[in-house]
C-alpha positions in Angstrom: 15.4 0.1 -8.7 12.9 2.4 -9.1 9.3 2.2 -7.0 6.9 4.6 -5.8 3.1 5.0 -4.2 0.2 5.7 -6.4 -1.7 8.6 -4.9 -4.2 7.7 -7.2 -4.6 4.4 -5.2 -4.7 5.1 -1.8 -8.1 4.5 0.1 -8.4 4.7 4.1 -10.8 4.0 5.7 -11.7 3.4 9.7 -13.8 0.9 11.8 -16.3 2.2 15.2 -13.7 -0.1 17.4 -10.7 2.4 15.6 -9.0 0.3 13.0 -8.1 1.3 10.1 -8.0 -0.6 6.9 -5.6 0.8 4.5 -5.2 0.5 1.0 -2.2 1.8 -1.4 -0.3 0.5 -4.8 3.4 0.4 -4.8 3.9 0.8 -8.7 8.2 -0.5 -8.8 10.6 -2.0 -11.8 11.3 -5.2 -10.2 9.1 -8.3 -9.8 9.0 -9.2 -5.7 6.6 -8.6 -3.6 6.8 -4.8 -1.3 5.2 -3.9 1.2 4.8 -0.6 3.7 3.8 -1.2 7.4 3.9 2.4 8.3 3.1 4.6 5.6 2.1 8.3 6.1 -0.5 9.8 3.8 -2.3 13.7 4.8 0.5 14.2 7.6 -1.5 11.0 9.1 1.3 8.2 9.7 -0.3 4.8 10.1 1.2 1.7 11.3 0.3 -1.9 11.1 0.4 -5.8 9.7 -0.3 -6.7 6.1 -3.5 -8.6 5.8 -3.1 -8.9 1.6 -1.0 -8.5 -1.0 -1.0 -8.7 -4.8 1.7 -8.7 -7.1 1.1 -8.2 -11.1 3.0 -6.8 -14.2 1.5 -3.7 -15.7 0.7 -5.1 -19.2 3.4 -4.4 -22.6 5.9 -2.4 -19.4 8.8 -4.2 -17.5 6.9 -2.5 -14.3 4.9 -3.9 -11.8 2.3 -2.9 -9.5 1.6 -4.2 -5.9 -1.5 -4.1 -4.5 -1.2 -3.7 -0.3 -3.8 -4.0 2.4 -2.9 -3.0 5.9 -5.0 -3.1 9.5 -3.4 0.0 10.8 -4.1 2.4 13.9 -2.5 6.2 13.8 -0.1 7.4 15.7 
């Protein structure tokens, strides 16, 4: 198994009441669904619940990419 977080993909961004929605691709070699409730991207470590997530192959590859949404705060 093989998997790993596009940089590329990541998108944060926060809310005036201090949620934070974040954004992120977990590009692996097997077809289930991942998902990351407490990621850490800039030395920033959020945690949170999965509001979305979208599975889908990468087209003429055996690898897939999924597509996560989290409502986060920092810690």
């Amino acid at each position: 198994m093989a998997e790993f977080v596009d940089c590329t993909s990541v998108k944060i961004s926060y809310d005036v009441m201090g949620r934070v929605t974040v954004s992120y691709t977990i590009v692996s070699d097997e077809a289930e669904m991942k998902a990351y409730t407490n990621v850490e991207f800039g030395g920033q470590t959020f945690t949170g619940y999965v509001v979305s997530i979208m599975l889908n192959q990468i087209p003429n590859t055996a690898w897939y990419e999924n597509y996560v949404t989290l409502i986060a705060t920092t810690g």
